[in-house]
N, C-alpha and C positions, 0 to 999 in steps of 0.2 A: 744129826748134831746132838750132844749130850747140852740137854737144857739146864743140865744144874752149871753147869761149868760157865755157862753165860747169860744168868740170873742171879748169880751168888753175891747178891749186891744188897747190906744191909742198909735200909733206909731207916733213919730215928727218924721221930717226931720230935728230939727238941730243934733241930735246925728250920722247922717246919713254926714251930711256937715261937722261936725266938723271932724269925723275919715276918712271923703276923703282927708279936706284940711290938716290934720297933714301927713298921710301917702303921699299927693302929695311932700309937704316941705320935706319931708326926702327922700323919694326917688329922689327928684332935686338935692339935697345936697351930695349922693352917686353916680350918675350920672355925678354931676360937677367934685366929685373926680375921678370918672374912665377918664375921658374927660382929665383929667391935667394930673394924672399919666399918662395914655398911650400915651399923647403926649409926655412927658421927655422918657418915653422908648423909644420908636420907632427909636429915631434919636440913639441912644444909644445903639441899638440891645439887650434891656434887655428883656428875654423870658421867665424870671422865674414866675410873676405875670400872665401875662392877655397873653403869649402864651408858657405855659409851654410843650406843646406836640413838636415843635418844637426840646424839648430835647431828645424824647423817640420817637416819628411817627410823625417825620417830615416827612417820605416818604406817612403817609397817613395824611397830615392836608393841607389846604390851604395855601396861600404864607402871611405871618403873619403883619399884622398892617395894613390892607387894611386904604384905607383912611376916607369911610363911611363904618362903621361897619356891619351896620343894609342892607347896599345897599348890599354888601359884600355878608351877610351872605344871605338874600333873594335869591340870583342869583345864588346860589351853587344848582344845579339841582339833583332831586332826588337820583338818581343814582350815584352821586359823594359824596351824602351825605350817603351812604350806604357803597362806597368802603372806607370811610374814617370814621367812627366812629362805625361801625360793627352795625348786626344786633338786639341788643340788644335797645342800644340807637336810632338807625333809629326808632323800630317800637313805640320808648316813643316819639319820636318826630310827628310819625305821629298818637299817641293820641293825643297831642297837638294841633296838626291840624285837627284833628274829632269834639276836643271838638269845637274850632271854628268852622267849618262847621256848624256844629247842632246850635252853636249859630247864627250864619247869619240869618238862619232859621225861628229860634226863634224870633229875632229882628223882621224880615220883617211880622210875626203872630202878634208880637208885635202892629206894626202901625195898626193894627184893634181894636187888644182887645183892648189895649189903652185907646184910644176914646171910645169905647164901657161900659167900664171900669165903666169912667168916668161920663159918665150920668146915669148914674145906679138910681135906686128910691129908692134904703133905703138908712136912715138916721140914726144918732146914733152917738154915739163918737167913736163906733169904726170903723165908715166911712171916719173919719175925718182925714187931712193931708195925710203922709203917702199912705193910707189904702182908697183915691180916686179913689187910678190907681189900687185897686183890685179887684178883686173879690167879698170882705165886701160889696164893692157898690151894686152890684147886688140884688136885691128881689129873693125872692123864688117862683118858678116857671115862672121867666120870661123870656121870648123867647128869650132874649140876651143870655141866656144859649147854644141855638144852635149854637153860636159865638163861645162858646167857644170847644162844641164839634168838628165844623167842623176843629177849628183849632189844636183839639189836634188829632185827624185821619191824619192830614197833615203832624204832627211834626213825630209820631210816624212811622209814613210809612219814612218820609225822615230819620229818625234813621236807619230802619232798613236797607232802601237802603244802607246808608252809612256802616254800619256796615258788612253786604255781601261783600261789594266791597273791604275794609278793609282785610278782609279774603282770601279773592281771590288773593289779592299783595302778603300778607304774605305769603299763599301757597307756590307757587311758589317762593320765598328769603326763607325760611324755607327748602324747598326740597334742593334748591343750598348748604345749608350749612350742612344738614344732610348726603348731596353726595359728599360737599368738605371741608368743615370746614370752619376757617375765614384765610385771608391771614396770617396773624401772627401765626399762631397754628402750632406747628411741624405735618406734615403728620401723623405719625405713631396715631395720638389721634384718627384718622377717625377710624380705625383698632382696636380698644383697647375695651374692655368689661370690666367691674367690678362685680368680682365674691363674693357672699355671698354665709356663710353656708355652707364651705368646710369640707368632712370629711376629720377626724382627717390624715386617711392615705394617704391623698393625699394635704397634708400642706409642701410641700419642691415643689422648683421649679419644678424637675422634675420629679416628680409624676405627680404631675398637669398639666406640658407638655403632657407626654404620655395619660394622661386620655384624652386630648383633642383631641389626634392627633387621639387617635382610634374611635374619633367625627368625625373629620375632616382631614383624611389623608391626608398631605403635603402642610397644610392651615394654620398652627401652628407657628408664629415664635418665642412670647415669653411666659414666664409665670411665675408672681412675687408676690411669697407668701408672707405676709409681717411679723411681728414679732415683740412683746410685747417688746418695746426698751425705756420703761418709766425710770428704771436707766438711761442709756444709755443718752435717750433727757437732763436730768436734770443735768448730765456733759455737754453735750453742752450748752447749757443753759448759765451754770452756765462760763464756759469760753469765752462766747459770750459775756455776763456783763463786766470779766476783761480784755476782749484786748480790748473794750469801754473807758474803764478806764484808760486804759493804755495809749490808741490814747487820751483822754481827756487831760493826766496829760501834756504826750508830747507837746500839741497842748498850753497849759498852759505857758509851759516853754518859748516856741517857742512866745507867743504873749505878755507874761511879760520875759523877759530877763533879767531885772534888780532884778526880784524879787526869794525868795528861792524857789528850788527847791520844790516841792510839798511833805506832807510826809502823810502816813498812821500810825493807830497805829494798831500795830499787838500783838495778844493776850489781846485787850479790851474785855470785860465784857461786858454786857445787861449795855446800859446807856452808852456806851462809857467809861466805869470809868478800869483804870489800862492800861496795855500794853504799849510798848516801842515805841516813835516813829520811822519811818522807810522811807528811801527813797522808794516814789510812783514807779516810774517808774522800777526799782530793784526791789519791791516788785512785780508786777503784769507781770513781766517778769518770774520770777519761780514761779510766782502760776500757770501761761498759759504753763510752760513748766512742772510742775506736773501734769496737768488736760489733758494735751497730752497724757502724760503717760498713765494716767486712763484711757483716749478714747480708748487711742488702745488696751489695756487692755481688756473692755468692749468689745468692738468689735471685738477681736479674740475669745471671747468665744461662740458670734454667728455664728463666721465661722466653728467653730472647732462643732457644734449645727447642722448645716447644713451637714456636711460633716457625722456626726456618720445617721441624718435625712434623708438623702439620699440615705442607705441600707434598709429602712425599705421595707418589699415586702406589697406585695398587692393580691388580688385574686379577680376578676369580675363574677357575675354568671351572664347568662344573661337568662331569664323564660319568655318564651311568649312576647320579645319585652319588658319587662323592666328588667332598668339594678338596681342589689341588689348588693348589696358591703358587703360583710362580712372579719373580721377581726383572723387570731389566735392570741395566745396568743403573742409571740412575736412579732407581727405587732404593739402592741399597746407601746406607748412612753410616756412621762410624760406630754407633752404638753404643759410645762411650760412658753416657750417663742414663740411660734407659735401663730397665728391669724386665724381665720377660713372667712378672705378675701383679694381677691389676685386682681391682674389685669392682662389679657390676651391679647397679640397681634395676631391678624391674618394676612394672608399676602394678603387676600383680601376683598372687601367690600360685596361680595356677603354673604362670612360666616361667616363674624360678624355680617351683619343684619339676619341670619339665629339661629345663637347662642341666638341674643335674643331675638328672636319671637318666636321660636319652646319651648317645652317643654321638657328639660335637662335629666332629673332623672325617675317624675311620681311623683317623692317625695318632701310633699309642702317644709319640714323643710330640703331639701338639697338643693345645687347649684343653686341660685339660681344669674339670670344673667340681670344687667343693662348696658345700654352704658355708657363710661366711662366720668366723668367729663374733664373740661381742666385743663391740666396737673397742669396751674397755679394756679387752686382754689382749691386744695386738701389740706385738714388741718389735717398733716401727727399726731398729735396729737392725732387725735383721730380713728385715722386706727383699733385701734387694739379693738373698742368699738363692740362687735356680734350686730347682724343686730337684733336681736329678744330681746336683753335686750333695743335696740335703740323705739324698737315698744313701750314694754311698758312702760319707762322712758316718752314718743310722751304720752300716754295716762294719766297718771299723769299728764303733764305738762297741757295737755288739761283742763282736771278739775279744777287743780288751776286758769286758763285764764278763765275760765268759772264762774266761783266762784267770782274769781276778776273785772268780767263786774257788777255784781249785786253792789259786794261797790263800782264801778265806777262812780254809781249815785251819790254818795255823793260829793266827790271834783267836777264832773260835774255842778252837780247842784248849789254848793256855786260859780261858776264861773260865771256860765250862770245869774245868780240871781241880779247881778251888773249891768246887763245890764238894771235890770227893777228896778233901784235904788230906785223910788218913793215908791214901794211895801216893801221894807227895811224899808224906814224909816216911813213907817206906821206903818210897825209893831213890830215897839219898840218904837209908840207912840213920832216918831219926827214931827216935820210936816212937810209939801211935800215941796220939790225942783223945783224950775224951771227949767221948763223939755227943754226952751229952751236955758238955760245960755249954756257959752263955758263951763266952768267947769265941767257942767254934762253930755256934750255931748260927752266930753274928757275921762271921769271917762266910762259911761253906756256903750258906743262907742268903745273905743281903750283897755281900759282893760283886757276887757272879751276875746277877741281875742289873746291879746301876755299870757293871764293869760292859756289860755287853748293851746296854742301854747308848750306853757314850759313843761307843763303836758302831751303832747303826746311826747315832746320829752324826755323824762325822761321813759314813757311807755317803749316807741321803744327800747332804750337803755337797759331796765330790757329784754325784748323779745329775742333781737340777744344774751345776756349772757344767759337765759336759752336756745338755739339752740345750742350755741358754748360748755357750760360749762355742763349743765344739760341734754340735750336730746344728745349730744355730735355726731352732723352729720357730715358728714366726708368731706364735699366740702362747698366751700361756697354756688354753685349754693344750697342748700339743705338750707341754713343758709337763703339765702335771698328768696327762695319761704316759709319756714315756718314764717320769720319775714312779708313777704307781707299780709301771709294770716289773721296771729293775726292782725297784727296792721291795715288791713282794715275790719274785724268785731269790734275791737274798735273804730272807726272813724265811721260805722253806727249805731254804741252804740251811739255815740253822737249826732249824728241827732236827735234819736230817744228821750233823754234824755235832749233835749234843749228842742224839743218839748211839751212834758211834765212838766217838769220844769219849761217853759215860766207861764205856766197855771193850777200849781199843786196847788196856793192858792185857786183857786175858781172850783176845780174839782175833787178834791180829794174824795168829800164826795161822787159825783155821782160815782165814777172807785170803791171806796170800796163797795159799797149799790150792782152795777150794774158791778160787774165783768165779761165781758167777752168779746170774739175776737172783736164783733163790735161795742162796746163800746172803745174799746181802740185805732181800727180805726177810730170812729167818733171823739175820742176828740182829735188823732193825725192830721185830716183831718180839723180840726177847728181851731186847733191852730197854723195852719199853714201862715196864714197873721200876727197874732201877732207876730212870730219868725222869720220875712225875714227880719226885720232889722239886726238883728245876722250875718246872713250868708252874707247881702249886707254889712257892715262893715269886714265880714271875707275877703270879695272879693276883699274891696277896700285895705286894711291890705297887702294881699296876690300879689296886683297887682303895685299898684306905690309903695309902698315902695318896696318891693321884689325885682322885676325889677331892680333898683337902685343897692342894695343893693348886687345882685346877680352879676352883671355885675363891679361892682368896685373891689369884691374880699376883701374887707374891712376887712374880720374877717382874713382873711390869713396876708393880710399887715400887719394890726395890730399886730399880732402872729411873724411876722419878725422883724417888728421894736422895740417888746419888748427882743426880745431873741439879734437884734442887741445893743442893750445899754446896755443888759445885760452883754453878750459874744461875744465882735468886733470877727469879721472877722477873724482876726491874730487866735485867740484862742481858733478857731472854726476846728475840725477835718476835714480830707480829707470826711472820710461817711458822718457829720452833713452834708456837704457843697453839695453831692451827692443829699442826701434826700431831701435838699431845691429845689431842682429843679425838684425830681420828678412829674407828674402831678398829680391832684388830682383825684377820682375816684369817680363815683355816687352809692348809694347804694340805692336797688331799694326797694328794702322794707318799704325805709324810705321817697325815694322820690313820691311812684306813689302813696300809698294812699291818702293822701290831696289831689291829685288830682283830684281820683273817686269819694272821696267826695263833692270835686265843682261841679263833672258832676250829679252826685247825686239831688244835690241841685237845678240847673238848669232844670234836667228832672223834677221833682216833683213839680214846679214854674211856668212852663213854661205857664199851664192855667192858674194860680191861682193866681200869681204876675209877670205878662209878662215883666216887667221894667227890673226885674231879667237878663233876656235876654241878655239886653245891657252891665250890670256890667259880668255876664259870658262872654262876647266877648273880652271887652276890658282884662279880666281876661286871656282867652283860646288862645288871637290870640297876647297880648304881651311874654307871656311865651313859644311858640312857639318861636318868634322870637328871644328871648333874648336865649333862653337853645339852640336853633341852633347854633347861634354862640360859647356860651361855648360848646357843643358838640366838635365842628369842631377845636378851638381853646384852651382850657383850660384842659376837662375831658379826661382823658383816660381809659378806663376801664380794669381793671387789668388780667379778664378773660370773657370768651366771653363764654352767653348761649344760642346762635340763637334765640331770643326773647322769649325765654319759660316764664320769670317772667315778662317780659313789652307786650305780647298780650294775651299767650296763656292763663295762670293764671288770666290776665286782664280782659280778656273775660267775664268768668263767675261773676264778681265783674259788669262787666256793663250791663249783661243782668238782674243782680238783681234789679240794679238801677230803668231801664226801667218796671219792674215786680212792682216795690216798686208804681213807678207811675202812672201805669195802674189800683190799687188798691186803692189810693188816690184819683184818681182823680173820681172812681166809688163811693167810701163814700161823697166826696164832692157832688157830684150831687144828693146822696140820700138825704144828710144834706141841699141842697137848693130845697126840695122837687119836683125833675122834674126827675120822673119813668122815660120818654122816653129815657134823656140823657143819663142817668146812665145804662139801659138797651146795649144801643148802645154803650156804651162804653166798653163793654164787648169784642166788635172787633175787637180794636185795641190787647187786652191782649188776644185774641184766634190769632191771624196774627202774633205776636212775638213766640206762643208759636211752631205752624207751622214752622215759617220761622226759628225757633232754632233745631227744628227736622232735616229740612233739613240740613239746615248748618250742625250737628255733620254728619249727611251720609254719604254728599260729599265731603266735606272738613277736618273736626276734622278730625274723626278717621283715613281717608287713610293719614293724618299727624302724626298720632303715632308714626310712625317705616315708616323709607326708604323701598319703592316696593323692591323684590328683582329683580323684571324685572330694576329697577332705577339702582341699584346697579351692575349690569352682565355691563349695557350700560357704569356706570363711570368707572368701571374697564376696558372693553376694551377701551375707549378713553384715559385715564390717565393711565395707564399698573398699574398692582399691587404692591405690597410694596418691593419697595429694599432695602435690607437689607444691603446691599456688601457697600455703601456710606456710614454705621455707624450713620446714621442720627436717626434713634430710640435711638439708643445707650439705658439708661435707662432709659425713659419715666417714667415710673411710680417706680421707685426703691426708695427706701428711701433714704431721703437725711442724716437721721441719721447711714445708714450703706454704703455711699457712701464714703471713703478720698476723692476720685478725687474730690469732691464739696465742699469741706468744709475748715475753714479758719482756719487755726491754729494759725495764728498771726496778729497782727497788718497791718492796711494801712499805707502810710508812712504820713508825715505829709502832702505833697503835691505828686498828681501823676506826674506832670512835674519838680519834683526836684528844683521849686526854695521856697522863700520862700513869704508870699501872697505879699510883697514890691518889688516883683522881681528880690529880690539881685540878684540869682541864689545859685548853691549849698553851702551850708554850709562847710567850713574846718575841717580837723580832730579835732581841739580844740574844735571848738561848737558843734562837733559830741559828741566830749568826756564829755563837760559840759552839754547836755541833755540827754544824755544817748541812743543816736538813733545811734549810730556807729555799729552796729550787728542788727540793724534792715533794712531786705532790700524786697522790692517786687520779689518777683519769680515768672518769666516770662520763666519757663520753655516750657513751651506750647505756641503757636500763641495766642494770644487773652485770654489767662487763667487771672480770676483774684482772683486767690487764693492767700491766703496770707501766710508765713510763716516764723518762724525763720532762718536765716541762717549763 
């Protein structure tokens, strides 16, 4: 392949200047705002914006508005940033801190190749600006090459060091949580199994009890089969909307008092057209006291479902050590509202990690058994979805993702293509731009990055709906390692499709003539100086403005201060007024691939545009420090997966990285015709493949599942599960067939009885003109906050 012919790719630095100094100005500008707001809060104890944890794990957050943030957050030591943002977010935070490490690294490779670089003996336009401090410099076969070998054996051993070491922390915080959970987590989750694939006669609690206990004699404590309650959710549902409504119209009344009462029309038509109108608050008072009625309705005929389900007998054969289950005729039931997955409690840790390492049945398509999500990320919606229609819905949905990478070049490509505007306007016969005006460096520069920005966030969003709605998984942990895994092979769709793209006007004809593997690495490995303007503007994108923009909270103020002008305060319900203070939560699926795509980018660079280096540092070691402090101060995550979707998942996504650039960097040396290099290069990608074997031996795999020798030792230190405290109580039970949890009625307008002016309580009159005088909180219970009519 003639290398000049597909490298001839003049890179400026003002496109490079211009999208630093715009993203510099704007992340000043969002920085200046966090800087004022947080000074008016602080004096003012306002914890909603920039220390919302405060409201929910203040027992796990630091003491809130230090007075240098950044000093603050630095100085919170390992281990206090572990007991305080759980294991999840620790081990995303210590990517953050790998990625800079490995950039240090880089940098300090850097001040060689550099200079090395830079005296290079070819000439060309595609040597020029830019494309000095690259690689492009360098001639073919010349001994500056060994520069860059010996520095890429250097980078690649300090990866891998770092990355061992990495694993060995995890290990051990990983085994802690698998033997005690996170502090927040009710004990009974450590004890708890998720059973798929139950037969049919062992679908009522206590069939499934007994079947387990003659597993595990007097190791048993619960067993919660669960049950097709799709009517059922859709009255709650549908009741949940009008006591909203109802607390809306209330809160209405309460924050206009001069104005009429609110009215609904009842019996409108499609269109709103016909029906009488009707007092709001009277209306949605008897529609929540009809839709009561139907609940309990509904749900006495799954009690009365259980109770006939609970004679059904059973018969075990048991032949040579496996157990066969056969049915008579009368054993068998209609099955109509049963699910064939339940949740199991044990009363120790030894036989739950025994339940799900051992092999249940014999039989693939029976029982079969996972450790249980946390309690809080079960998306009771889709419980009653069988585990083998979930596989092949997972395989369709594949296909379609798969199919969708291929037209993914398209909008890629018309994105990527801006950046090399001049090639545009060539080829609709305009003629060429100056490649160093602002204007262009604005357009080719910042465009292409918020342009393809938007588009993965629009991917992401289609992705978690197919997880949630189409492949319909039953916990979030499930939602957000399938959303991790698409949306980071689309994200090395785009590397790969920038790359190409960059160089598809002058290459095309060789990749059709000349199809195959090392032709499509050759021109990937070529066009690789031409497209590190892309990712060095993705960087700079990604870094001052982000930073900024991350830290001030911007899009949430905003979000408040439009819903405040919209809806003051007054007129705002007790839940609206709850939820604004909830804190917000990271969804990893969404967050860690951009990331592995910087890392990505940086591995692959690291010989080839060393500069790269610096913008990955300043990239890897500000978002470290900025997402510490929101960790510690802002995020809280709503359920905790002991790092399974931020290392473990992670993992294999970064030894591809490393794979991707050990192959890269082997075609490049062949493309700069120097056998030796590229020979030897071969040992840095046989050293990772080594040190990856080990790694799964000693560490992966005896990280699958807790030792039971681990388990014997936490149970006799921490005694086994008591039951007798009622602390399990119903862990896993549906909350659509639970009353005790569920809200019947309205919150009141305020939980402390006054009103937001702080009159104090309202008189029988203005009870009687808002219609809130039979509306009352039931505190029948310590601490209950159910709501009901009374």
């Amino acid at each position: 392949m003639d290398e000049s012919s597909s490298t001839e790719v003049v890179i400026s630095w003002s496109g490079i200047w211009v999208t630093g100094l715009v993203s510099f100005v704007q992340g000043l500008v969002f920085y200046s705002f966090f800087r004022y707001r947080r000074g008016k809060d602080a004096p003012a104890e306002q914890y909603d914006l920039y220390e919302p944890r405060q409201h929910t794990r203040q027992h796990r957050s630091p003491p809130p508005f230090a007075g240098s943030w950044y000093k603050a957050a630095w100085n919170v030591s390992q281990e206090e940033t572990l007991r305080c943002v759980g294991l999840d977010s620790y081990m995303f935070l210590r990517f953050l801190r790998l990625g800079a490490r490995i950039c240090t690294m880089g940098c300090v490779l850097a001040l060689v190749l550099i200079p090395t670089y830079a005296t290079g003996e070819e000439r060309g336009r595609s040597t020029q600006q830019f494309n000095q401090l690259t690689l492009a410099r360098v001639s073919a076969d010349s001994k500056r090459l060994w520069a860059s070998l010996i520095a890429w054996w250097i980078f690649v051993g300090f990866v891998l060091y770092e990355l061992w070491n990495e694993w060995v922390l995890y290990a051990h915080n990983r085994y802690e949580f698998l033997a005690r959970g996170d502090v927040d987590m009710p004990k009974g989750y450590r004890y708890a199994v998720r059973v798929e694939q139950i037969p049919p006669a062992y679908r009522t609690d206590q069939a499934l009890l007994d079947y387990f206990e003659r597993l595990f004699p007097g190791s048993v404590e619960q067993a919660t089969v669960f049950w097709k309650t799709d009517k059922l959710q859709a009255l709650i549902d549908e009741r949940q909307v009008t006591i909203e409504k109802l607390e809306s119209a209330v809160a209405f009344t309460h924050g206009k008092p001069n104005k009429p009462r609110p009215k609904v029309k009842v019996g409108a038509t499609m269109g709103l057209c016909g029906g009488s109108p009707t007092d709001a608050i009277e209306h949605y008072k008897i529609e929540i006291d009809r839709l009561n009625e139907a609940i309990d309705m509904e749900r006495s005929m799954f009690d009365s479902s259980e109770a006939g389900k609970a004679t059904s007998s059973k018969r075990v054969d048991v032949d040579d050590g496996n157990i066969e289950t056969s049915f008579s005729a009368e054993d068998q039931h209609s099955g109509k509202a049963d699910t064939s997955t339940a949740f199991v409690t044990f009363s120790n840790l030894r036989t739950k990690q025994a339940a799900v390492q051992c092999e249940l049945t014999g039989n693939p398509d029976s029982m079969i058994i996972f450790p249980a999500p946390d309690p809080k990320g079960v998306l009771w919606k889709n419980i009653s979805v069988p585990l083998p229609q979930q596989k092949i819905l997972q395989v369709q949905a594949a296909a379609l993702w798969l199919a969708g990478i291929l037209f993914w070049a398209a909008p890629v490509s018309f994105v990527t293509s801006i950046a090399n505007l001049n090639s545009i306007l060539e080829s609709i016969g305009v003629d060429s731009a100056n490649p160093d005006a602002f204007w262009y460096g604005l357009v080719s520069g910042l465009l292409p990055v918020i342009a393809l920005a938007i588009l993965m966030a629009v991917l992401y969003m289609a992705i978690v709906a197919a997880a949630k709605q189409f492949v319909r998984y039953k916990s979030m942990a499930e939602v957000d390692a399938y959303a991790l895994y698409w949306h980071q092979l689309f994200q090395f769709a785009n590397l790969w499709l920038i790359l190409i793209g960059g160089s598809v006007f002058n290459q095309i004809d060789a990749l059709i003539s000349d199809f195959n593997i090392s032709a499509i690495v050759d021109i990937i490995a070529s066009a690789l100086p031409g497209a590190s303007v892309f990712f060095v503007n993705m960087m700079l994108v990604s870094s001052f403005g982000s930073f900024g923009m991350e830290l001030s909270m911007l899009p949430t103020y905003g979000i408040k201060l439009i819903m405040q002008m919209i809806q003051p305060e007054a007129m705002r319900t007790q839940r609206q007024l709850d939820q604004g203070k909830e804190p917000p939560s990271l969804e990893w699926g969404q967050k860690v691939p951009p990331v592995v795509f910087m890392f990505l980018v940086v591995v692959l660079y690291m010989p080839i545009v060393p500069l790269m280096e610096v913008f990955g540092l300043i990239y890897f070691a500000g978002s470290y420090l900025v997402m510490k402090h929101q960790c510690l101060h802002v995020y809280a995550q709503e359920f905790e997966g002991g790092g399974d979707a931020t290392w473990q998942k992670l993992f294999g996504f970064l030894i591809a990285c490393l794979y991707m650039g050990e192959v890269i960097f082997i075609a490049y040396m062949g493309i700069k015709e120097a056998p030796a290099q590229g020979v030897l290069g071969f040992f840095p990608l046989v050293g990772t493949i080594i040190m990856q074997a080990v790694l799964k031996r000693n560490i992966i795999q005896p990280l699958a599942n807790l030792s039971l020798e681990v388990a014997a030792t936490v149970d006799i230190e921490d005694g086994e599960l008591d039951t007798t405290t009622g602390e399990t109580g119903k862990l896993y039970g549906m909350p659509a067939l639970d009353p005790d949890q569920e809200e019947r009625g309205p919150m009141p307008y305020r939980r402390d009885g006054t009103h937001s002016d702080g009159t104090g309580d309202m008189n029988m009159e203005q009870g009687t003109e808002t219609g809130l005088e039979d509306v009352r909180l039931d505190d029948t219970k310590p601490g209950s906050d159910k709501r009901r009519f009374v």
